[in-house]
N, C-alpha and C positions, 0 to 999 in steps of 0.2 A: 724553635728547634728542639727535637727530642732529646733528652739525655741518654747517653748508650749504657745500657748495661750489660756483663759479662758473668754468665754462668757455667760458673767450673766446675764438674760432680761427675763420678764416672757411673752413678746409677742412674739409668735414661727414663724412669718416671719420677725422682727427683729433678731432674733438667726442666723434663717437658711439660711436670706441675707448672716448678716457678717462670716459664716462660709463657704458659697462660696466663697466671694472675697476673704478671706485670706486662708486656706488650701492649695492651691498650694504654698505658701511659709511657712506657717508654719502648726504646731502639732495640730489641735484646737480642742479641748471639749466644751464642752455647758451644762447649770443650769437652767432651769425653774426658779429657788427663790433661793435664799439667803442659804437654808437646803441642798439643791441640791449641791451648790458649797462648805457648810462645809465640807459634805461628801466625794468629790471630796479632797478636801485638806488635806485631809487624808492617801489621796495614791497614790498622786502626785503634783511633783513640777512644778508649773507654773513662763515665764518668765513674762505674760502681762495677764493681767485681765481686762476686757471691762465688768462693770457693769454698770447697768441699776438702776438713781435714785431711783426711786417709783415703788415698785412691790408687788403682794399681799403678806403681811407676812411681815417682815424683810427689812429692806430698803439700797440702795447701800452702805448708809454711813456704816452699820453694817459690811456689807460685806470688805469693805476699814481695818475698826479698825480690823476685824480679821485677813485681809491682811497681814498686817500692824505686826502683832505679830508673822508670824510663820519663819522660824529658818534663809530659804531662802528667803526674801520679796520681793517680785514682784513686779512691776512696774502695778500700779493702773491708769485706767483711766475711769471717770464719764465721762456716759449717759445722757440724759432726756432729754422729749419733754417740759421740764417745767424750762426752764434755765434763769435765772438772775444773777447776782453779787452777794448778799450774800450768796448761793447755792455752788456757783464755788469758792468763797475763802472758805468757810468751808469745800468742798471735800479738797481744796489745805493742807488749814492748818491737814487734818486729813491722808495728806498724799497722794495724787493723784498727779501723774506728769502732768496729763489734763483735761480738761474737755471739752465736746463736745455736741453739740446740738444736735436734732432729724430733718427733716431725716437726717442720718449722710453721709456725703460726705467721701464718702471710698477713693476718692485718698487722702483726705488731712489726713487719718486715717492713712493709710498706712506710710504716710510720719511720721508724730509723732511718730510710736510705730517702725519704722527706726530708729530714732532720739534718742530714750528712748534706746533702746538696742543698742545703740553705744554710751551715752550715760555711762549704765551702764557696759560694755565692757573696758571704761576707766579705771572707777572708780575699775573695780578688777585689773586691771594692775597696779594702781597704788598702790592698798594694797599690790599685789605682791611684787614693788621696795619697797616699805617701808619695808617690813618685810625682804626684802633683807640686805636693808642696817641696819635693826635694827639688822640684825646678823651680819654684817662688822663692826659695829661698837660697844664697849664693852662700857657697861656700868651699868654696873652691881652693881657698889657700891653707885649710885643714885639710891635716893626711891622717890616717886613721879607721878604722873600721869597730877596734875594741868595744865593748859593752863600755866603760868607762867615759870614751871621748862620745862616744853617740848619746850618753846619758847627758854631759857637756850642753850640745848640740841640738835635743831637745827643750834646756832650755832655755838655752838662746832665741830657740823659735818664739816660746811662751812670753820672754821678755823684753826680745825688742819690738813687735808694736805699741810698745806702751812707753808712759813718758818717767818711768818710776831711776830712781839712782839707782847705781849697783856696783857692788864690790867684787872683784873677783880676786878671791883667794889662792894661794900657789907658790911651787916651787920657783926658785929662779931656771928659765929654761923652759918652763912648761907650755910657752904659746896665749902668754896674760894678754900681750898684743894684737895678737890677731882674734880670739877671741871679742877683744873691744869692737874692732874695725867690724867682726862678722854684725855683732850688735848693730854698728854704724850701719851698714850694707841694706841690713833686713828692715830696717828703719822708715819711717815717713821725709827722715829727715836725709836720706841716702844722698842726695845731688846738693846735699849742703856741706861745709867744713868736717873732716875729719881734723883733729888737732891733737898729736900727743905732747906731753910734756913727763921727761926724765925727772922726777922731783931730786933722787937720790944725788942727780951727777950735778946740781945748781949748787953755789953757795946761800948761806941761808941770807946775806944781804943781797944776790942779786935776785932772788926765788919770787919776790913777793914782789920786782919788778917786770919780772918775765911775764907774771901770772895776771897781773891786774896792770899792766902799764903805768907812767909816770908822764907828769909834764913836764916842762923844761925848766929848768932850774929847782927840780924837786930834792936833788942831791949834788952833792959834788960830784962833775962827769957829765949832769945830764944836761945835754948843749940842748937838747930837741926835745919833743911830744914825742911819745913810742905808744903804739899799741899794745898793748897785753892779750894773751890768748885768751884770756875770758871775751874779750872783744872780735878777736880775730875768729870766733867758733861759733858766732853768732846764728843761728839757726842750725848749726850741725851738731855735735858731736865733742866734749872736749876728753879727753883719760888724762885721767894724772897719775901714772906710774910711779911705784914705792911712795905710796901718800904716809905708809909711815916715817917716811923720814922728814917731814917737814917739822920746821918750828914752831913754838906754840902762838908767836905774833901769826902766822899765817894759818895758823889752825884758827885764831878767833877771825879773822877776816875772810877763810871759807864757811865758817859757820853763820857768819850773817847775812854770805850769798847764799846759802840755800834756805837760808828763812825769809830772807827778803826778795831774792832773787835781781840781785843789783846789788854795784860792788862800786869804789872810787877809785880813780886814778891817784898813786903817789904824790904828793902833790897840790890833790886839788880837794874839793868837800862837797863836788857835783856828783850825785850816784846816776849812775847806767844803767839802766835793763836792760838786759842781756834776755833770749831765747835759746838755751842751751840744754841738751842732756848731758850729764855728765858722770861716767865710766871711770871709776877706781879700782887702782889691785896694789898689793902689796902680797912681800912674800915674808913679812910678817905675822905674830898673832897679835893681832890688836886689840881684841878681849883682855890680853894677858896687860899690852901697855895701859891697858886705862887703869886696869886693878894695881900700877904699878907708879900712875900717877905721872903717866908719860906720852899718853894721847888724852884728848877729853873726852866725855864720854859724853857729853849732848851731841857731840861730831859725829862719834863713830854712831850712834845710832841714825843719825841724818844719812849717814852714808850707806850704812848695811840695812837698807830699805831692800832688797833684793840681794843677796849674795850667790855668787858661785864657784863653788872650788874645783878647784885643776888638779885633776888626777897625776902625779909623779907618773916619771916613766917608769919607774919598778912597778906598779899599778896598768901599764899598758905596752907590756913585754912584748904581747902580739905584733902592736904596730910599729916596732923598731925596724923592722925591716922595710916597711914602706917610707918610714923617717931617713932612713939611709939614703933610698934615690929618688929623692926630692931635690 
C-alpha cells in the first residue's frame, strides 16, 4: 500500500511540480490553502504533508497545529521561499520533522520523507513490542503511569527472568510488596510458592524459627517438626521484608544459605536444598549499617546482587490520584 502524501502551497506550479516527482512512488493529493487541506483531512488519512509557510489565508504553521491534533498524525514538513532560523525552530517546536527551502531540491525531499517514514515504521513496531510485552508481562496490581514507577517496572521486566537476588530499596508505603510479587508473577518460577515473611514484626527468638524451621524438641515449646519458609518456598519465590531488622545469629545463617544454598532445621545438623529466589527490601540504608557495624557486609553484598529503589510518593505526585481509586 502506497503512502499518502499531502501538498499544501497556494502556488499551482509548486503543487503540480512536487506532485510529479513524487506520484510515481506515492498517493499524492494537493490544497490550494490551508481550508482546502482541512477539508481533505476530513476524509482522509495522510502519512506526509509538504506545506507551504505563507499562503493566502491561513498560514503552514496553522496547517502543522491542525496536523498535529488529528487521531493519526502525520509527518509535517515546512516550505518557504522565506527561510531563516527562527521560522524552522518554531515549525520544529510546533511539531514538523523538517524544514526546507524554495526552490526545493526534490532529490534531497525524497530522501527526508524516505527517512521520516522509516522513521515512523520504527516507531509503531516498537509500540507494537511494547504492548506485546505489556501483555507478557502482568502487572496488574501497580497503579501508576509516572516516569518514576514505569522506570520501576522496566526493571522489573529486566530482572525477573533471571535467577539473580535483589533488594528493593524504599519508603515505607511505597509498594516493596507488590513490586516482589510482580517479580514473582513475570518469573519462570510463577505457578510456584510466593512466600513473604515480615522480618520487622517476628521476635528475634522466634525469626530464625519461622525462617528455617525446627524439629521437635529443638527448644522449649517445640512439641513438633514445623517447616520453615525457606522450605515452604521451594521452587518459588521467598521476600524477606525489612531484612534490616534481623539479628546478626540470622544474618550469619542467611549468609550461608546463599553461599551454600541450603540451610538446617533448628534442631537438627541435616542441611536442605532448597530451590529458591529470593526478594529483599528494607526501608532502611544498609550501606550506612554495615559502615556502622550493624549489618554484615558479606550479606549485604550477597543481597544487593540487583537492587531497586522505590520512588517516594513526593517523587510520583502524578499518580496520587489514580492511588486514591484503587
Amino acid at each position: 500500500m502506497q503512502s499518502t502524501v499531502l501538498i499544501v502551497d497556494d502556488e499551482k506550479n509548486t503543487r503540480e511540480g512536487l506532485r510529479l516527482a513524487l506520484e510515481e512512488v506515492y498517493d499524492v493529493y494537493t490544497a490550494a490553502n490551508a481550508d482546502e487541506a482541512f477539508n481533505l483531512f476530513e476524509v482522509e488519512s495522510f502519512d506526509i504533508i509538504l506545506t507551504d509557510l505563507r499562503m493566502a489565508g491561513q498560514s503552514g504553521m496553522t496547517v502543522i497545529d491542525r496536523a498535529m491534533g488529528l487521531p493519526n498524525q502525520p509527518i509535517c514538513i515546512m516550505m518557504t521561499a522565506y527561510g531563516d532560523v527562527d521560522t524552522a525552530v518554531e515549525a520544529m517546536r510546533r511539531g514538523a520533522f523538517d524544514f526546507h527551502t524554495k526552490p526545493i531540491n526534490i532529490e534531497k525531499l525524497e530522501f527526508v520523507i524516505k527517512r521520516a517514514l522509516q522513521s515512523r515504521r520504527i516507531e509503531k513496531e516498537n509500540e507494537v513490542l511494547h504492548q506485546r510485552l505489556d501483555k507478557r508481562y502482568q502487572f496488574s496490581e501497580i497503579v501508576g503511569n509516572s516516569q518514576a514507577i514505569l522506570a520501576v517496572l522496566d526493571r522489573v521486566k529486566l530482572v525477573a527472568p533471571t535467577k539473580a537476588t535483589v533488594l528493593l530499596e524504599g519508603q515505607t508505603g511505597t509498594g516493596k510488596e507488590l513490586i516482589a510479587q510482580s517479580i514473582h508473577q513475570n518469573s519462570d518460577r510463577a505457578r510456584k510458592p510466593f512466600v513473604a515473611v515480615h522480618c520487622a514484626a517476628l521476635a528475634t527468638n522466634l525469626l530464625e524459627s519461622e525462617l528455617f524451621g525446627h524439629e521437635k524438641g529443638a527448644f522449649t515449646g517445640a512439641s513438633e517438626r514445623r517447616i520453615g519458609r525457606f522450605e515452604s518456598s521451594d521452587g518459588g519465590t521467598l521476600f524477606l521484608d525489612e531484612i534490616g531488622e534481623i539479628d546478626a545469629s540470622t544474618q550469619v545463617k542467611l549468609l550461608r544459605f546463599l553461599e551454600t544454598r541450603s540451610f538446617e532445621r533448628l534442631g537438627s545438623s541435616k542441611a536442605i536444598k532448597v530451590d529458591i529466589r529470593l526478594v529483599c527490601a528494607t526501608n532502611r540504608n544498609l550501606a550506612d549499617m554495615v559502615q556502622r557495624g550493624e549489618f554484615r557486609e558479606d550479606l549485604y553484598y550477597r543481597l544487593n546482587v540487583i537492587c531497586i529503589r522505590l520512588p517516594a510518593l513526593s517523587n510520583r505526585v502524578e499518580d496520587i490520584p489514580l492511588l486514591l481509586k484503587h
